[in-house]
C-alpha positions in Angstrom: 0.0 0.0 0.0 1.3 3.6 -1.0 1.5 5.9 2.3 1.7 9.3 2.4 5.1 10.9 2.0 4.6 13.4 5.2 3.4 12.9 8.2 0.3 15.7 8.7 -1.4 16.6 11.6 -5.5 15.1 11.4 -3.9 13.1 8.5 -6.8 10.0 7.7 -4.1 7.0 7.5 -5.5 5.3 10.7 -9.0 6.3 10.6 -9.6 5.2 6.8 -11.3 2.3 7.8 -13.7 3.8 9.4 -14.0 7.3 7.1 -14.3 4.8 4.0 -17.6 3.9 5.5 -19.0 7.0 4.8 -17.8 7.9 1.1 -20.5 7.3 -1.5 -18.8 4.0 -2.0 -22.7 2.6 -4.3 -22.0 5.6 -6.5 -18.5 5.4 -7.0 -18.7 1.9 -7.9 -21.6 2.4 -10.9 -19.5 5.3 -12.5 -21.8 8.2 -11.1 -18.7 9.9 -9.9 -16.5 10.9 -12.6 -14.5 13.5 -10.7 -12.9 13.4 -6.8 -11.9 16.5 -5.5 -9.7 17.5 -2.6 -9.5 20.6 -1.9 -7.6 20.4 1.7 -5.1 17.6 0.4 -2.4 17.6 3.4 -0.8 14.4 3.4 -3.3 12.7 0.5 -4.5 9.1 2.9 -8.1 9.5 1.2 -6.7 10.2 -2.4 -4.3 7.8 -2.2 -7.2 5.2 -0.9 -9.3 5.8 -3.7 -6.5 5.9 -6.6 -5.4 2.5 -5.2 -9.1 1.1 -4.8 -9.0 1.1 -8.6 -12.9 2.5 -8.6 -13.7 4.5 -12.6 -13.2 7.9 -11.8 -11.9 9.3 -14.6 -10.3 12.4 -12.8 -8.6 13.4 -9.5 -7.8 16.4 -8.5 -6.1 18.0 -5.6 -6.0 21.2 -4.2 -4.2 23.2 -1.2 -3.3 26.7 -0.1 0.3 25.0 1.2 2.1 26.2 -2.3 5.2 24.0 -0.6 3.4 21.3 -0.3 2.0 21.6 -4.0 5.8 22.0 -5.3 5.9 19.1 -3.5 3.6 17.1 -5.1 4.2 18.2 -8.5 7.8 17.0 -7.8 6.8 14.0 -6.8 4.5 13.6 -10.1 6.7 15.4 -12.6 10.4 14.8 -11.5 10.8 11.9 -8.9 14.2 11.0 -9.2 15.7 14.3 -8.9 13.3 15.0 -5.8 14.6 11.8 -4.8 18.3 12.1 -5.4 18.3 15.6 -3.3 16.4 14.4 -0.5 18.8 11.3 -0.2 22.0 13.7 0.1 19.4 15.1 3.1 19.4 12.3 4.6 22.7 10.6 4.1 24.3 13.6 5.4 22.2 13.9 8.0 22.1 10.4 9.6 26.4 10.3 9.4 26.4 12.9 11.9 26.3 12.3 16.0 23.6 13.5 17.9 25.6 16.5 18.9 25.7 17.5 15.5 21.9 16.8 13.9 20.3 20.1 15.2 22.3 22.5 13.8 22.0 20.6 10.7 18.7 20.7 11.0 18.4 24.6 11.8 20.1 24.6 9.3 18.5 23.4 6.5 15.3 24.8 7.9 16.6 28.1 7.8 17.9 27.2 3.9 13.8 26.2 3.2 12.9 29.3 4.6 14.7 31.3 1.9 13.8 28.8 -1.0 10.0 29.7 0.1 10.5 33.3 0.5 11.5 33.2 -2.8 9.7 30.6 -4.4 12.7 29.4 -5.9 13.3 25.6 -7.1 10.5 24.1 -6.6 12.0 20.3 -6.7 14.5 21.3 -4.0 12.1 22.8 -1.7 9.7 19.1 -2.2 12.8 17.4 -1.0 13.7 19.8 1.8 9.7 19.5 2.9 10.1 15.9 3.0 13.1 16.3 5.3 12.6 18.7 7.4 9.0 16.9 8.3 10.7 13.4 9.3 13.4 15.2 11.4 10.8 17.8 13.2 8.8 17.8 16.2 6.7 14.9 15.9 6.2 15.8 12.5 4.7 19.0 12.8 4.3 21.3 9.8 3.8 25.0 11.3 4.4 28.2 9.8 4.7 31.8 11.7 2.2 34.7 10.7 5.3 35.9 7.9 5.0 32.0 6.6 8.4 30.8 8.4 8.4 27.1 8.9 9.7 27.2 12.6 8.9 23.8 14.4 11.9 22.7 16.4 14.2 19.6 16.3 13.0 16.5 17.0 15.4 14.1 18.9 14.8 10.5 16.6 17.5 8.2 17.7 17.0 6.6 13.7 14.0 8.4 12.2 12.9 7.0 8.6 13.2 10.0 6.3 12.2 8.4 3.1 11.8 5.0 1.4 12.8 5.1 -2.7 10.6 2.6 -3.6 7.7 4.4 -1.6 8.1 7.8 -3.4 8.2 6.5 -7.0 5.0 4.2 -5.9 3.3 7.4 -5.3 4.8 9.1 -8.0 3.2 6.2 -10.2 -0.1 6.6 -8.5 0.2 10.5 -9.2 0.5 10.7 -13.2 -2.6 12.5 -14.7 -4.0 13.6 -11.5 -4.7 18.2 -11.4 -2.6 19.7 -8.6 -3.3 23.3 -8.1 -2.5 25.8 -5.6 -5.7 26.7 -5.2 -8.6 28.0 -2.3 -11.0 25.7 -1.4 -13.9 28.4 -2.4 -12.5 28.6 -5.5 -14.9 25.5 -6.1 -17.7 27.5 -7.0 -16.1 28.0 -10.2 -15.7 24.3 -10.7 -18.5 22.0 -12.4 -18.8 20.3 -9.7 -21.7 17.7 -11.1 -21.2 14.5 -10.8 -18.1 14.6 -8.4 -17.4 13.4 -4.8 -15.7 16.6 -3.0 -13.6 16.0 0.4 -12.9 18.9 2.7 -10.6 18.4 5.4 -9.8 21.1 6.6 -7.2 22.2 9.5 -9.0 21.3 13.0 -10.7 24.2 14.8 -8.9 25.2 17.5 -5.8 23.6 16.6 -2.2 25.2 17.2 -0.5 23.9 13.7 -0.8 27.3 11.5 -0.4 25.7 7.6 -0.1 28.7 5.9 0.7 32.3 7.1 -3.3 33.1 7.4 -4.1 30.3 9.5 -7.5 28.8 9.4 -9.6 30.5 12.0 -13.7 30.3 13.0 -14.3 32.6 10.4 -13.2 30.6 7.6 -14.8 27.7 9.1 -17.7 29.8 9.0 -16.6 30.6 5.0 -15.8 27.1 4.3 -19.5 26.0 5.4 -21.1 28.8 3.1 -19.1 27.3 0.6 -20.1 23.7 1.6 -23.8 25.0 1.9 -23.9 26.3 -1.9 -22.2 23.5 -3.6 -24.8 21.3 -2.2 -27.6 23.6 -3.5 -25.9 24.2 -6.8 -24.6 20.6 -8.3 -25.5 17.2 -7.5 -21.8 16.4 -5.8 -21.5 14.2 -3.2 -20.0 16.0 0.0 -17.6 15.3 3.0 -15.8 16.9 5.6 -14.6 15.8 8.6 -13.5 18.1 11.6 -12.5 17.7 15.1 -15.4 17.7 17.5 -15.2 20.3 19.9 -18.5 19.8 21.8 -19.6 23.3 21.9 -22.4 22.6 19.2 -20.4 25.0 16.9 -20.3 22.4 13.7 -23.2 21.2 14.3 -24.8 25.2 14.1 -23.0 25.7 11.0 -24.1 22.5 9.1 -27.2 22.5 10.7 -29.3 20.2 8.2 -26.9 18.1 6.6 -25.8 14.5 7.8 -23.9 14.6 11.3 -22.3 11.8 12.6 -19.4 11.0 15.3 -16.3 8.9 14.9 -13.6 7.7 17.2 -10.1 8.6 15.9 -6.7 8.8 17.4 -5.0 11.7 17.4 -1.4 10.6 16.1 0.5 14.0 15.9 0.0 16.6 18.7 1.8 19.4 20.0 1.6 17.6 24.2 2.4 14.2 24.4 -0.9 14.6 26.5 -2.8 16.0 23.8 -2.2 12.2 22.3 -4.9 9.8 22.4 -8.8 8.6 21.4 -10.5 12.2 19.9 -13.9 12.6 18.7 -14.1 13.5 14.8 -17.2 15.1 13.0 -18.3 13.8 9.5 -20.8 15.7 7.7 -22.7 14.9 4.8 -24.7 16.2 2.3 -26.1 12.7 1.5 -26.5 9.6 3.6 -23.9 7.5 5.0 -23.1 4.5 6.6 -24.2 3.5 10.1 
């Protein structure tokens, strides 16, 4: 099975099982859904689920405001070995060093990605620094500061895994042909959207991982819903999003009407070792799901 190449905070690896019970599996199967959009791609478990699956959709495409993470992806799709061949002299020279000598390696070459971002400047390089910098982090953090500075500190692996060859070009195989566009989620509305299966995942409300200099505040999960609401009214896509569930009724107000339902999930990557642990997750629907 192809896995995602980063880890992502409220990634969907462990709770596919479970979220796969909800897509609009019936449809999928018969050809009704010719397109799958996602709009919030992050690490890509559901895309990746559904490319493997084999199911007819004739087109995937994938979206996200992260313009790193889209070099990223693009790399991966357009030019894996040379992604690959600079994140291996990453590695390499990382993992020959002693322990005394990782972190300022690592400060290093997260204040090298810095630049190559500020600058939007080789897009290949920046994939493989991405990659690198998210294995060697803070439990696999990816935050940004309000001027769009990746700053999440060193993480003290012993022998982390940065990257597996054979993983990457799996994934590169699985991405030939698919859109991926650094794009806004509303800029939906100006997608024909018939006949398509649409997942939002957005960043968790409340949550302390900024993805992009903006952040994602209860405002644009307010936007997001408007969004969700006139998609729904306007083609006959199939809709999901799942969020955290923060018991305060505030999802629930703002998708008052559609599908609601609850599911367990653990949370794999969080800022507290604390903060670790069986969560609560929203899935809402604009059709029905599974039990």
């Amino acid at each position: 099975m192809v896995k995602p190449f980063v880890k992502w905070a409220g990634g969907k690896t462990k709770l596919l099982p479970a979220l796969a019970e909800h897509f609009p599996i019936t449809d999928i199967r018969e050809g009704k859904i010719k397109k799958y959009y996602e709009p919030f791609v992050g690490g890509g478990a559901v895309f990746i689920h559904l490319k493997e699956s084999g199911y007819p959709i004739d087109e995937f495409v994938l979206w996200d405001k992260n313009l790193p993470l889209i070099h990223t992806y693009r790399s991966l799709r357009d030019d894996p070995e040379n992604l690959i061949e600079r994140l291996d002299i990453l590695a390499e020279a990382y993992l020959s060093l002693s322990e005394e000598e990782r972190k300022p390696y690592y400060l290093e070459k997260r204040q090298r990605y810095n630049y190559l971002i500020s600058f939007d400047v080789n897009p290949t390089l920046i994939g493989a620094y991405l990659i690198f910098l998210n294995k060697i982090c803070f439990n696999g953090l990816y935050r940004v500061n309000s001027k769009g500075r990746f700053n999440v500190s060193f993480g003290r692996y012993k022998n982390p895994s940065i990257f597996k060859r054979e993983e990457l070009l799996d994934l590169s195989n699985r991405l030939q042909g698919v859109r991926i566009e650094h794009k806004d989620y509303s800029l939906l509305l100006e997608e024909d959207l018939n006949d398509s299966f649409v997942y939002f995942d957005p960043p968790y409300r409340g949550t302390l991982t900024e993805y992009t200099a903006e952040g994602f505040k209860d405002r644009d999960q307010r936007n997001l819903s408007e969004v969700f609401r006139k998609i729904s009214e306007s083609s006959d896509a199939k809709l999901l999003l799942s969020n955290s569930d923060c018991g305060d009724g505030f999802f629930e107000e703002l998708y008052q009407g559609f599908n609601i339902k609850k599911l367990i999930a653990n949370r794999v990557i969080s800022g507290k070792t604390k903060g670790r642990g069986e969560v609560s997750e929203l899935i809402i629907s604009n059709f029905p799901t599974g039990s």
